[in-house]
NUTI-389305 format. One line per 2 residues: for each residue x, y, z of C-alpha. Coordinates in Angstrom, 1 decimal. Example, Ala and Ser with C-alpha at 12.3 -4.5 7.8 and 13.67 -1.06 7.14 Angstrom:
<atoms>
12.3 -4.5 7.8 ~ 13.7 -1.1 7.1
</atoms>
This chain:
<atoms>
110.5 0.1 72.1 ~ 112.6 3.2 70.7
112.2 5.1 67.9 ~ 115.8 3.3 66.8
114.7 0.1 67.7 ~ 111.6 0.3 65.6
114.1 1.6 62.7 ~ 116.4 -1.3 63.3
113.5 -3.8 63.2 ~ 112.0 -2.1 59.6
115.9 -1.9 58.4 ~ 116.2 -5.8 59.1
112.3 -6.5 57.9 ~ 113.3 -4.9 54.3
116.5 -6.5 53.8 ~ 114.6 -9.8 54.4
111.9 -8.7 51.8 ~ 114.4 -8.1 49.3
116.5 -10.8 49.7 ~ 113.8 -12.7 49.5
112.8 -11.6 46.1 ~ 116.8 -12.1 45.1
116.7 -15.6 46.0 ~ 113.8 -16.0 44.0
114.8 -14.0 40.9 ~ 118.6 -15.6 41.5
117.6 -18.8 40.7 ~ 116.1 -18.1 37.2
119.0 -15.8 36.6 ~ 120.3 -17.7 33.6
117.2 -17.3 31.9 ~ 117.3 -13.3 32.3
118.1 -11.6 29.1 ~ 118.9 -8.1 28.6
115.9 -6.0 26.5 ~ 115.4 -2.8 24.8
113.2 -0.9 27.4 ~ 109.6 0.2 26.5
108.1 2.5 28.2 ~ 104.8 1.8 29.0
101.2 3.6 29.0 ~ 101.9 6.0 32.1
104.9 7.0 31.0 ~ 107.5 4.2 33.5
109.6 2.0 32.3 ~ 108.5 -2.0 33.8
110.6 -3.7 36.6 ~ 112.0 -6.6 34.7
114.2 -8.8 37.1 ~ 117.9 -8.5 36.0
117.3 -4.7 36.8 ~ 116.1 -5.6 40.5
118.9 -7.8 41.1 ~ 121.9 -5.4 39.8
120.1 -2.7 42.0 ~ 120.7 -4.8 44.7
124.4 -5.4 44.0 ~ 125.5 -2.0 43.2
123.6 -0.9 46.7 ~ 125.2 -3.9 48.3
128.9 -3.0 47.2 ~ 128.5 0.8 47.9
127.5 -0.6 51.8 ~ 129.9 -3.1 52.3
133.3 -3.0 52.7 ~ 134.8 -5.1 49.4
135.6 -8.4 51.4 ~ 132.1 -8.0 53.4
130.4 -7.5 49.4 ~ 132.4 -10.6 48.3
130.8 -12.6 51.5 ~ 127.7 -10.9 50.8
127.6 -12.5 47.1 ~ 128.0 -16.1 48.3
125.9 -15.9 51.0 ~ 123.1 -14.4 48.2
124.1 -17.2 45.7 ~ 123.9 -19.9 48.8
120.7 -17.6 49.9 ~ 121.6 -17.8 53.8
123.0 -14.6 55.7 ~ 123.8 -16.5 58.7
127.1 -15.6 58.9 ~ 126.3 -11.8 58.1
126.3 -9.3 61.0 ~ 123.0 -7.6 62.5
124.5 -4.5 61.4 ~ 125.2 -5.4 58.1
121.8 -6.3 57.7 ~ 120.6 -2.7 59.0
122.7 -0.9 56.9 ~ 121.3 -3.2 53.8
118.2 -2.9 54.6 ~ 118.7 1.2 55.3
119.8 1.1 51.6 ~ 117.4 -1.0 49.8
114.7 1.5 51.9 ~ 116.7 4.5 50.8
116.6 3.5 47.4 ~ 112.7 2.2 47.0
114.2 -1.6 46.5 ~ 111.3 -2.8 49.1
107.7 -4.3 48.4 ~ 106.4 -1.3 48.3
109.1 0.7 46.2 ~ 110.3 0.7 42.6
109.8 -3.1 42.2 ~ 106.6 -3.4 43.8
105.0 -5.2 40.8 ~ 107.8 -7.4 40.5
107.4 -8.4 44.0 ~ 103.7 -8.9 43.0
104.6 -10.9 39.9 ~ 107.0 -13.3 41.5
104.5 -13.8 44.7 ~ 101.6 -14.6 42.0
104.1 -17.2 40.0 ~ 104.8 -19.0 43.5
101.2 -19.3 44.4 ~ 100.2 -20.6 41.0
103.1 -23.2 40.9 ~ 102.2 -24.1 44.3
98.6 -25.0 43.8 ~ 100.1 -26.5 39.9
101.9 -28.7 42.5 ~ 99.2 -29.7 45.3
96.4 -30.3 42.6 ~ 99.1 -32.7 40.7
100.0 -34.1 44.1 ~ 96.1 -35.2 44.7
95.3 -35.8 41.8 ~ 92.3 -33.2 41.4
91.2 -32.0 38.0 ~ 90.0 -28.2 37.3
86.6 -29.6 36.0 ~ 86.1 -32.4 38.1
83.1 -30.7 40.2 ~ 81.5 -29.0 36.8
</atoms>
């Protein structure tokens, strides 16, 4: 495989990473408010969510043409990008890389955060599903 073709692939890889994560943080968006921002012991102000998601509009509508950013929203809101061109996704994903929007950017604890939320409602979930209780082997 090419250098560009290896490019392409981590362009498209990112832009499902962070879309991921806006899915995610897009569903819960009504309960978002906007806070004062601390800054914390090492000096960095924490990734809270609304911030993650506007960074991934204002990227998105710097990208895309307006009608494309338009499409773009409602695909987000519906979260599929079928209908979204392979180049599109490139030059998303060539952004959000750009501008430290991936896992292992700016929002990397977020990312962390809303992964360890999933798993814990996940096994909330199985263990109500069986019936198992926390103590039950004590």
């Amino acid at each position: 495989m090419t250098t560009q073709g290896k490019m392409s692939e981590r362009y498209e890889e990112v832009f499902e990473n962070v879309m991921a994560l806006y899915a995610v943080l897009e569903d819960q968006r009504h309960n978002f408010r906007v806070r004062r921002a601390e800054v914390n012991l090492s000096g960095e102000v924490p990734a809270e969510p609304l911030d993650f998601l506007l960074d991934v509009e204002i990227k998105a509508s710097r990208v895309l043409e307006p009608g494309m950013y338009i499409a773009f929203l409602r695909m987000a809101k519906e979260g599929t990008f079928a209908l979204l061109w392979p180049a599109h996704k490139r030059d998303l994903g060539k952004a959000f890389l750009e501008n430290n929007l991936g896992v292992g950017g700016d929002y990397s604890s977020l990312y962390f955060r809303v992964k360890n939320d999933r798993m814990r409602e996940y096994l909330k979930e199985r263990d109500n599903g069986e019936g198992i209780e926390h103590d039950q082997f004590d």
